[in-house]
MARZA-364629 format. One record per residue: residue in one letter; x negated, y negated, z of N, C-alpha, C, CB in turn. Coordinates in steps of 0.02 Angstrom, whole numbers, padded with zeros to 5 digits, always signed. Atoms other than C-alpha are relative to their C-alpha. Last residue first. Glycine has a CB too. Example, Ala and Ser with C-alpha at 12.3 -4.5 7.8 and 13.67 -1.06 7.14 Angstrom:
residues 2
S+00042+00059-00003-00684+00053+00357+00039-00055+00037-00020-00023-00071/A-00045+00059+00000-00615+00225+00390-00045-00060+00000+00050-00001+00062/
***
This chain:
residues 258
X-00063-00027-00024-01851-00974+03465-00041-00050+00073+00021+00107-00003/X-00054+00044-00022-01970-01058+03354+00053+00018+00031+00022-00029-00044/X+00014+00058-00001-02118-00986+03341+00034-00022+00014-00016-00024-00033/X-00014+00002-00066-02049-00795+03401-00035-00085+00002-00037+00073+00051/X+00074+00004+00001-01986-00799+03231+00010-00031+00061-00045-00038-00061/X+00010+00004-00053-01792-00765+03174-00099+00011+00007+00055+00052+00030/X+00054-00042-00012-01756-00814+03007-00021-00018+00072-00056-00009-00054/X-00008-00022-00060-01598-00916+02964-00048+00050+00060+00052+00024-00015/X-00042+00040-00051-01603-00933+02806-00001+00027+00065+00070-00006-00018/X+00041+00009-00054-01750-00813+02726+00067-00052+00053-00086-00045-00030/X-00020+00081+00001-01642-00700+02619-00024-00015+00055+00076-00026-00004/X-00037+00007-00064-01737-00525+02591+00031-00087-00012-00062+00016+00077/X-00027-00054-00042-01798-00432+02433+00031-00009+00077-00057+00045+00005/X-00054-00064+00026-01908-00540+02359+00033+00029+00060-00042+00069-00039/X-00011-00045-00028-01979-00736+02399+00057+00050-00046+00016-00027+00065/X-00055-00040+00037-02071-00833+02273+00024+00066+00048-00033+00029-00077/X+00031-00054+00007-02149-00982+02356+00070+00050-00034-00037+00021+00077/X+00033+00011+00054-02111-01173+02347-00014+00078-00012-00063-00054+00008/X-00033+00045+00064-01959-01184+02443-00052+00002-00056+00016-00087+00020/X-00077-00057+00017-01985-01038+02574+00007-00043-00068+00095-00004+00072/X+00044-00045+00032-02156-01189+02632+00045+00070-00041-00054+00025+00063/X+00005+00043+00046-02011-01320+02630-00049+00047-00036-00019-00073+00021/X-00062-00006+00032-01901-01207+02765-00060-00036-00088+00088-00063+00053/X+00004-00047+00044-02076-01163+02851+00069-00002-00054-00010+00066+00041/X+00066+00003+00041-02120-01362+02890+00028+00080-00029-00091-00010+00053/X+00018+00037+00082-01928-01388+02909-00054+00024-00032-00017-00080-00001/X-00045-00033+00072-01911-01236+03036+00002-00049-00060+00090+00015+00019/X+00032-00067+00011-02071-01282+03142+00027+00004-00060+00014+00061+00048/X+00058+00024+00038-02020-01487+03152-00025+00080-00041-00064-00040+00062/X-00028+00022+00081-01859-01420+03225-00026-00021-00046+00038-00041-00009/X-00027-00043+00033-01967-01323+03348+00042-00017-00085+00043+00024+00054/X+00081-00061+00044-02089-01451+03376+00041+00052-00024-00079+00051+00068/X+00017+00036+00045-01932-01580+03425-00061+00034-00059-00021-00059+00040/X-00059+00003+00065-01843-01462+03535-00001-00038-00049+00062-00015+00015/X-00004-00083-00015-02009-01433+03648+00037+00005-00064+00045+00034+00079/X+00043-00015+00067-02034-01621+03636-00015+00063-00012-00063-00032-00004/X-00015+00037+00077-01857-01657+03693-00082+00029-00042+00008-00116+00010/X-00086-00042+00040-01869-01506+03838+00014-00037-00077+00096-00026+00062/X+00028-00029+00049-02063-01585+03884+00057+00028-00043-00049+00048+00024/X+00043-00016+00069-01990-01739+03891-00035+00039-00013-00035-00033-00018/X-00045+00009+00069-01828-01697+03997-00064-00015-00054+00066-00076+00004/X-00040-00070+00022-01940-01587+04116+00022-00026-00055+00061+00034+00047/X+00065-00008+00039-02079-01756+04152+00048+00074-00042-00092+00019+00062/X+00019+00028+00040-01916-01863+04196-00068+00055-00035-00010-00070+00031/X+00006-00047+00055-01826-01732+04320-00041-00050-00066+00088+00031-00021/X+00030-00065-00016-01881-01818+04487+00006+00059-00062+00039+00026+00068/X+00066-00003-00047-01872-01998+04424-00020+00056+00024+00003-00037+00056/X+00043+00029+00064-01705-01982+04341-00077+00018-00008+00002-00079+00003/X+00033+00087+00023-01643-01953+04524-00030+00052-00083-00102-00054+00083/X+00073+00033+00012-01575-01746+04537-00001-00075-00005-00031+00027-00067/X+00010+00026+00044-01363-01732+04581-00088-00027-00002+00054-00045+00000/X+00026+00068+00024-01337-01629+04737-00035-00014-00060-00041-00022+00044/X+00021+00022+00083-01283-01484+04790+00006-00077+00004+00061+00033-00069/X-00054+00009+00058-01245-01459+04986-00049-00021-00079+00062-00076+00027/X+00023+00035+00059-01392-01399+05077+00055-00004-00041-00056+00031-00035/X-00007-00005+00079-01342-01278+05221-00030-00069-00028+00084+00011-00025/X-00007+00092+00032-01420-01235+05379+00030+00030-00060-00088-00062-00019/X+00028+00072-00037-01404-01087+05505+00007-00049-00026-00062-00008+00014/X+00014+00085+00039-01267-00996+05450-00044-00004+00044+00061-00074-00002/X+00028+00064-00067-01265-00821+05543-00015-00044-00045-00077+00013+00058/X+00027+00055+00033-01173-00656+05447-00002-00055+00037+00031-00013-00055/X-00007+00050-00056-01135-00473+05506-00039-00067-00020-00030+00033+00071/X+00030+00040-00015-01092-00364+05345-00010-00043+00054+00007-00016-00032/X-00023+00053-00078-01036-00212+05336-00050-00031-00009+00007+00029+00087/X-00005-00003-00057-01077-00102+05175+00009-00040+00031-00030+00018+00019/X+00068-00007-00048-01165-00129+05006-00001+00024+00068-00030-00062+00009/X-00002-00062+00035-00993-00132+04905-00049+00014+00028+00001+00010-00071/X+00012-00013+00062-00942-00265+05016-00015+00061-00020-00041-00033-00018/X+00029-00055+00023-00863-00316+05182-00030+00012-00075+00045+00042+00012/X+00002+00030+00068-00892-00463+05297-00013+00076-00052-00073-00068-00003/X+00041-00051+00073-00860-00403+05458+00013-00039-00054+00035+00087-00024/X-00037-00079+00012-00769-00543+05570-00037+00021-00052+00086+00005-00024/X-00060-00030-00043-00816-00695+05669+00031+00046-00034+00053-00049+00021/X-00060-00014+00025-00957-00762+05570+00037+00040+00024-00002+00013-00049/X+00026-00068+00021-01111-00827+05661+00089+00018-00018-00052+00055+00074/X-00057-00034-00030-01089-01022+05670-00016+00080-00034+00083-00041-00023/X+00021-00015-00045-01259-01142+05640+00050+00054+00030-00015-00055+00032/X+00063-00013-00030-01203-01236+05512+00009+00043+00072-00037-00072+00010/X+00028+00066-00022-01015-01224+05483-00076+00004+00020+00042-00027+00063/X+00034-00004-00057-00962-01067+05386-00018-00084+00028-00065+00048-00016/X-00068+00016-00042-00829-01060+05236-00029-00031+00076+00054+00083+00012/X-00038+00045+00036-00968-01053+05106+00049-00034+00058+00039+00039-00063/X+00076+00025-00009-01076-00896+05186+00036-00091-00015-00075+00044-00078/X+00006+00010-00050-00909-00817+05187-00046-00042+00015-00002+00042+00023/X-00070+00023-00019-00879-00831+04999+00002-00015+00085+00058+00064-00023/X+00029+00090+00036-01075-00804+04969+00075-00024+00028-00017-00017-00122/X+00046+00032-00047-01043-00632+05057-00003-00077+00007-00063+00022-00018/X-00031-00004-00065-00901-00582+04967-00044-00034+00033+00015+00065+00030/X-00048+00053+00006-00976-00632+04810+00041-00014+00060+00044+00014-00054/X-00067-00046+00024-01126-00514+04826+00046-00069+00014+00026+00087+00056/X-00037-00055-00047-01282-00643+04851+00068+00027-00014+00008-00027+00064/X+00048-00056+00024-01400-00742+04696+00028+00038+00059-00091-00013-00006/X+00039-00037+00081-01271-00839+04620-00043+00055+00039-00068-00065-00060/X-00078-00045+00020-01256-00972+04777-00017+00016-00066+00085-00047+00000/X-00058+00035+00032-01427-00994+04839+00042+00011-00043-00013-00039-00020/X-00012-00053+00083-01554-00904+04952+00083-00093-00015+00059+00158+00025/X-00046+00025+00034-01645-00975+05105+00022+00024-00062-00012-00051-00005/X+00055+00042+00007-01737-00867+05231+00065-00049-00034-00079+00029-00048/X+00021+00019+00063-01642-00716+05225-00053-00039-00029+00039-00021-00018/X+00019+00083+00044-01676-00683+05395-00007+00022-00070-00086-00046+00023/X-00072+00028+00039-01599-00516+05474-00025-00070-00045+00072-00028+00070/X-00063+00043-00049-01739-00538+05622+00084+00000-00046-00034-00104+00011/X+00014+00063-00011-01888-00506+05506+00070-00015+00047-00012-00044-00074/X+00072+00004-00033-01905-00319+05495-00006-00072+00038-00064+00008-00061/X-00016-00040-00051-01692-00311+05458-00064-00014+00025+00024+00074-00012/X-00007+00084-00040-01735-00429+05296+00013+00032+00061+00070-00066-00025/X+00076+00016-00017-01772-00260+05228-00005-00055+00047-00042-00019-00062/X+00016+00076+00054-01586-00240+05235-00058-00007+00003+00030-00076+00016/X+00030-00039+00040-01516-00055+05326-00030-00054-00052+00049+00055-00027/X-00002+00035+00067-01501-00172+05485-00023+00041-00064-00043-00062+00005/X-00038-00052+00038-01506-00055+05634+00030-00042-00076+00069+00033+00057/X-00015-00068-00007-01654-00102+05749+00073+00036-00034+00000+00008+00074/X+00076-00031+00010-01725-00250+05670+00013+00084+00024-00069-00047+00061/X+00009-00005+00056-01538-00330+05665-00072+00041-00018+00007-00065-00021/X-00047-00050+00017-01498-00295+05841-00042+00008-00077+00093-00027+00002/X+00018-00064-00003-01672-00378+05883+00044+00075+00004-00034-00006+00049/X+00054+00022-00005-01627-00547+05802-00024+00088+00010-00012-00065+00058/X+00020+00012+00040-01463-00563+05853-00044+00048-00039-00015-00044+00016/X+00011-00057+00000-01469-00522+06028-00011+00018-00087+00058+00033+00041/X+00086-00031+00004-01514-00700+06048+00008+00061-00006-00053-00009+00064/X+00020+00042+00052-01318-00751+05994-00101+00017-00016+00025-00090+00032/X+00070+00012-00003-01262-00683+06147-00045+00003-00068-00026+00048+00047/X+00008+00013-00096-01060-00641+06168-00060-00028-00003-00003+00076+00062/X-00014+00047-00010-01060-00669+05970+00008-00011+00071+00041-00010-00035/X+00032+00052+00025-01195-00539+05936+00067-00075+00031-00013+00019-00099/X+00035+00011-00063-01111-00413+06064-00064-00059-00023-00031+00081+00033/X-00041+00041-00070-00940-00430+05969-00077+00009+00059+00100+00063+00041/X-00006+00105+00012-01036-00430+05792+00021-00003+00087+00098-00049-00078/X+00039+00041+00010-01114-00255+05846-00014-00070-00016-00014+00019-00021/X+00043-00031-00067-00978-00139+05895-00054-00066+00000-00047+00096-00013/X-00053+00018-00036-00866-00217+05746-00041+00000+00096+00074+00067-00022/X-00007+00081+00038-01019-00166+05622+00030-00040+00072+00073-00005-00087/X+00051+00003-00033-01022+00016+05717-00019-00098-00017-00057+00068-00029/X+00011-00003-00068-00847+00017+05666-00054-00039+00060-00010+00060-00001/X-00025+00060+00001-00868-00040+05485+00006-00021+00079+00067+00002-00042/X+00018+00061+00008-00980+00083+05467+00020-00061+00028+00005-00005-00047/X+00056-00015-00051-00898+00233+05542-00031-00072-00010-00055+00073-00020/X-00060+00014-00060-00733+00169+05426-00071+00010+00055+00090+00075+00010/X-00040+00067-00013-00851+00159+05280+00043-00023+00047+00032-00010-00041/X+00075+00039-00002-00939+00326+05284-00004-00078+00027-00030-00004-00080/X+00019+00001-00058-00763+00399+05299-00060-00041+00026-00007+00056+00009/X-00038+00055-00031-00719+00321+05142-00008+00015+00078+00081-00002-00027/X-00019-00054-00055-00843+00358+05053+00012-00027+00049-00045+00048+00018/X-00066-00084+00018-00822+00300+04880-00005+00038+00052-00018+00067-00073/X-00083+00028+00029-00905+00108+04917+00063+00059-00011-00010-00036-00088/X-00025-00005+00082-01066+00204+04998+00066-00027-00018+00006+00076-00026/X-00046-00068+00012-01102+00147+05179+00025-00030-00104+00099+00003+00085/X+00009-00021+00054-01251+00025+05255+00068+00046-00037-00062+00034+00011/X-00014-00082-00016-01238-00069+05392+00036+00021-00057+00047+00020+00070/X-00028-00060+00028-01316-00238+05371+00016+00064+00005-00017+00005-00029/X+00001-00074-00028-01357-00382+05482+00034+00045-00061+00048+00008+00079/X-00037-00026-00010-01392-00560+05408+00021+00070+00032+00009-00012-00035/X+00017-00046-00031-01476-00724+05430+00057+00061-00006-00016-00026+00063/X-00073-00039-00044-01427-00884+05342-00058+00073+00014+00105+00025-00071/X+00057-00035-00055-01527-01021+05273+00062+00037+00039-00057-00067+00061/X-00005-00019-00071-01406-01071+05114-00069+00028+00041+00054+00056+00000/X+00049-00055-00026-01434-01172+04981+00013+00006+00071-00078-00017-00011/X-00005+00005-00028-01298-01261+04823-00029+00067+00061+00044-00027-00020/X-00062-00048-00022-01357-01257+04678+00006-00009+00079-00014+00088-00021/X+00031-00045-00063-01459-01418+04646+00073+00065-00004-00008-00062+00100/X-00002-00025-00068-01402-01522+04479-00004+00051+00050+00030-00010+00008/X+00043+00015-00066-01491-01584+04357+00017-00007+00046-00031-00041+00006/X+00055-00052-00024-01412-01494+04216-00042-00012+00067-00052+00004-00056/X-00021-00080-00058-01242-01585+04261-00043+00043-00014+00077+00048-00012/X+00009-00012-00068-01336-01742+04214+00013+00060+00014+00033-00036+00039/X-00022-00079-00015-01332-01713+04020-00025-00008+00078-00045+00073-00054/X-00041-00028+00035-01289-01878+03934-00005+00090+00022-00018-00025-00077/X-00061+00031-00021-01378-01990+04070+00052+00059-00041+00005-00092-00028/X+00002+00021-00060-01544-01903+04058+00080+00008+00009-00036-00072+00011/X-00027-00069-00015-01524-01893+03863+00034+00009+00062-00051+00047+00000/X-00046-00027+00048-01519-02068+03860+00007+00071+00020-00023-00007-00074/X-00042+00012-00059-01658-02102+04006+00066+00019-00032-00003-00078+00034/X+00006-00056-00024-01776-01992+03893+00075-00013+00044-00076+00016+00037/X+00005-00060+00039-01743-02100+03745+00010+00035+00042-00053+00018-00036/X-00087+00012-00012-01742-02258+03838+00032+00044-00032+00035-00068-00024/X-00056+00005-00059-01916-02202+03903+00067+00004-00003-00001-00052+00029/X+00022+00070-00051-01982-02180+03738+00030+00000+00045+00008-00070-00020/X-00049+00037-00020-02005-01983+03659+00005-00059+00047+00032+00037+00017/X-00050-00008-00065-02153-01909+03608+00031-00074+00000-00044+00022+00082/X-00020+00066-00047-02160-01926+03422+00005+00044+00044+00065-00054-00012/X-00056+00006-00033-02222-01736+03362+00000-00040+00040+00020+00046+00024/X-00002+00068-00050-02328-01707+03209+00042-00028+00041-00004-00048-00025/X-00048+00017-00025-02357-01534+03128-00027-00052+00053+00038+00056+00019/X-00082+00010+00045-02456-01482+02986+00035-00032+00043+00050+00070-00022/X+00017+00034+00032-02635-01472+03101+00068-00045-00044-00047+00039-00031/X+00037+00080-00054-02572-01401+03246-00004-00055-00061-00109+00013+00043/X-00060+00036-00031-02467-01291+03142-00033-00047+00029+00047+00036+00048/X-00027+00027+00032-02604-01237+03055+00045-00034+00009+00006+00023-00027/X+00044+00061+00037-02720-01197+03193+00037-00033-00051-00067+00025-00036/X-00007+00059-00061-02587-01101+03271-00033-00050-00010-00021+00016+00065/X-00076+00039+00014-02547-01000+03103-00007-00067+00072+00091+00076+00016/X-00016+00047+00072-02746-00968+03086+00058-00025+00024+00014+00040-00082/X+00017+00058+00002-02748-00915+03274-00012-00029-00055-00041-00007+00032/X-00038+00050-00057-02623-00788+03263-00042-00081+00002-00008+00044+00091/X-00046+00012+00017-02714-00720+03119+00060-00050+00038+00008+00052-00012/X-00063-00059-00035-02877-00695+03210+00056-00014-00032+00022-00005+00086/X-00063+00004-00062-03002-00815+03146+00046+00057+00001+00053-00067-00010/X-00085+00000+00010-03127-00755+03019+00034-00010+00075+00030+00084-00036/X-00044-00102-00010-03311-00781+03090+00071-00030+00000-00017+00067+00104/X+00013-00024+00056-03406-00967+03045+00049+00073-00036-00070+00011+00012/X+00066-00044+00010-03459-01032+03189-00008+00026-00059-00005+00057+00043/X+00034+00024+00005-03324-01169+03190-00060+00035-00012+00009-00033+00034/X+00028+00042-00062-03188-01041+03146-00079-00029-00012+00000+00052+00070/X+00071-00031-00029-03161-00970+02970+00007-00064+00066-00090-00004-00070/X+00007-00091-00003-02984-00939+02870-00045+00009+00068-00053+00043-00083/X+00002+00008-00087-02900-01128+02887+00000+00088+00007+00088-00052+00047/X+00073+00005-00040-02961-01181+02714-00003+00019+00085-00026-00083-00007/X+00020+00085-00016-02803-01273+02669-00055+00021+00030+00053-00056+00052/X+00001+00039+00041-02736-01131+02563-00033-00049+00016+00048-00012-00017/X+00058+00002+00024-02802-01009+02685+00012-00027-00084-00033+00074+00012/X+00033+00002-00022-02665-01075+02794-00067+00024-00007+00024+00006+00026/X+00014+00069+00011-02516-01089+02677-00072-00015+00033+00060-00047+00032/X+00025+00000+00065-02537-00896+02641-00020-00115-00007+00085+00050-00066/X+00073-00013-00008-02545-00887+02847-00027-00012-00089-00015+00093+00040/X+00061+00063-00059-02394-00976+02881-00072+00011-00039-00016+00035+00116/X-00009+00051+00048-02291-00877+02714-00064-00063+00053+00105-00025-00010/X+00033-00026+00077-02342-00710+02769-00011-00087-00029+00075+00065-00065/X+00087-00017+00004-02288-00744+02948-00034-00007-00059-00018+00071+00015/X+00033+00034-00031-02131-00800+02893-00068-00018+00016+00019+00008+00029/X+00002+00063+00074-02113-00665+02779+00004-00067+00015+00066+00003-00054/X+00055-00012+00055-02146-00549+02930+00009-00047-00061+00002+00078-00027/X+00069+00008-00061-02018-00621+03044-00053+00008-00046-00010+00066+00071/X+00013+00068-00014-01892-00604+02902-00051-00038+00030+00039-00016+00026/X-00004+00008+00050-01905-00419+02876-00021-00078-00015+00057+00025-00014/X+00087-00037-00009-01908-00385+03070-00022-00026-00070-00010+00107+00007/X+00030+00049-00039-01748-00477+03068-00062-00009-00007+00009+00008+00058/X-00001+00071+00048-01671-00378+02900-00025-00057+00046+00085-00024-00030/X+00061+00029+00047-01735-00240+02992+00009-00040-00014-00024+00019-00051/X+00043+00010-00042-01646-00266+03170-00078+00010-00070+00015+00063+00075/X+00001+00031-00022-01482-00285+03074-00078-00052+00035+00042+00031+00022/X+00029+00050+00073-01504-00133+02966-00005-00069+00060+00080-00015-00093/X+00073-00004+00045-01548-00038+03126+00008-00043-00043-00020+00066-00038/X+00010-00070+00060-01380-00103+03216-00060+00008-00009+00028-00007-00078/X-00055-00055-00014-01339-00213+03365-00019+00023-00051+00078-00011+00008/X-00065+00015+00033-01507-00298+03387+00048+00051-00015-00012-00028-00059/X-00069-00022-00026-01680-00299+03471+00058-00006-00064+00022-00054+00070/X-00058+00035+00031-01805-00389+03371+00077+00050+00014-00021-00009-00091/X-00002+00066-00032-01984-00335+03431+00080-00052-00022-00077-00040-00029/X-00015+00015-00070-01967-00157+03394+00005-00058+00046-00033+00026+00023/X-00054-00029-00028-01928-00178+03231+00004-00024+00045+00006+00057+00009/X-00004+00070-00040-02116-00258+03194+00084+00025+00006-00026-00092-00050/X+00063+00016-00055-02176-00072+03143+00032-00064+00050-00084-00033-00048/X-00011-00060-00027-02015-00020+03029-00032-00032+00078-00041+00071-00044/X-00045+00025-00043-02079-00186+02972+00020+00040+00006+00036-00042-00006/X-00010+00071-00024-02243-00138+02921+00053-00029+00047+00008-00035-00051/X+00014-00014-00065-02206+00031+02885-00014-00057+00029-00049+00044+00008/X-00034-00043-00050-02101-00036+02745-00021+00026+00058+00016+00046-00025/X-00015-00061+00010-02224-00140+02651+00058+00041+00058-00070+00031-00003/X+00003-00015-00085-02238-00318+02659+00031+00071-00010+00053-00060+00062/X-00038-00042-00009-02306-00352+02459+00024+00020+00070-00024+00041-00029/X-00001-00046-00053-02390-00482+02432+00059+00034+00024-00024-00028+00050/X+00027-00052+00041-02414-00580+02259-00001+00056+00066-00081-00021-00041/X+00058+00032+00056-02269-00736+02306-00051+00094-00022-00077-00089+00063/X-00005+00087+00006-02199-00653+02466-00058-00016-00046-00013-00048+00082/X+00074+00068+00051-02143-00498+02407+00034-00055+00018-00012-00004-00113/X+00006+00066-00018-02000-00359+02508-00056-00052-00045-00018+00006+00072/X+00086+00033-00005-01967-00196+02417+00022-00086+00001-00066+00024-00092/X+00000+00068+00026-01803-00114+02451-00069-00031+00009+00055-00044+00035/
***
């Protein structure tokens, strides 16, 4: 199938070529993307030595990328948004601005494969051996964990440092949850990773951002989502005057506006 924008032809190795940048569940899928992308392109850059935007100030052809960026600069105009604009949104999407909830916890690990089940009973053992002489003495801690912690965090005392819910096995986070500052957890914690021995120090409940600490995020996010929708008109109008073949442009994926 032969592609033409207006007198240019985008040839098959071409987009064969730009494929690889357009993932997707099938080949046809990932040409008819690749296909699009390029007749995008085709159409920026035909508008862009329409208006004289071939030669930098010295004089030497611009780079292609920097024609379409120069053109867009030039073509495209984007209100930033007024305070009662930002405080609007603000108000209409709080639950992005809120904290996950952060733990400082410390942990011990002993290591055993999920399908071996002997591996896992020795484990769990040596686990059992090692919480009951962490909760008799609380400073042993520290240099149990450096000498049999299979966790990198084992060099440092077991210290996570702080992590937050999402980024530990579910079991873990579930215990990590139930804990009171500062309490070392009174029974193995198990997972697919092996025995766990686990020490709250602090938590950080979630909490709702001020206005005032997310204000510079919501206007670049509105004028982020204001240049883009500005993108797809300016190329939806430039699709309107030209003579495209061989592909439908609706919906055209381009790494401009994603």
């Amino acid at each position: 199938m032969i592609v033409r924008v207006n007198d240019t032809v985008i040839g098959e190795h071409e987009i064969a070529a730009e494929m690889q940048h357009h993932p997707a569940p099938s080949v046809e899928a990932a040409w008819q993307e690749a296909a699009r992308a390029l007749v995008v392109r085709r159409l920026l850059l035909d508008e862009a030595e329409a208006r004289g935007i071939v030669a930098g100030p010295d004089g030497d052809l611009l780079p292609e990328e920097a024609m379409i960026e120069a053109l867009l600069e030039q073509a495209i105009t984007v209100p930033e948004a007024d305070e009662a604009t930002l405080r609007r949104w603000y108000e209409a999407n709080r639950s992005r601005f809120r904290t996950r909830e952060i733990w400082e916890a410390s942990h011990i690990l002993i290591a055993a494969d999920p399908g071996d089940t002997e591996a896992r009973a020795a484990a769990e053992a040596r686990a059992q051996e090692l919480l009951a002489q962490v909760l008799a003495d609380r400073e042993l801690f520290a240099p149990l964990a450096e000498a049999h912690s299979a966790c990198p965090s084992g060099k440092d005392g077991g210290r996570l440092g702080q992590v937050t819910r999402g980024s530990l096995v579910p079991e873990v986070e579930t215990f990590l949850a139930a804990l009171a500052p500062g309490q070392i957890c009174p029974v193995v914690v198990k997972s697919r990773y092996g025995m766990h021995i686990l020490w709250l120090h602090e938590r950080a409940e979630p909490c709702e951002l001020p206005f005032e600490a997310v204000r510079d995020t919501v206007a670049r996010y509105l004028h982020d989502a204001s240049w883009r929708r500005a993108v797809h008109q300016f190329i939806a109008v430039l699709a309107g005057r030209a003579r495209i073949e061989g592909i439908e442009l609706e919906g055209a994926a381009t790494p401009l506006v994603q």
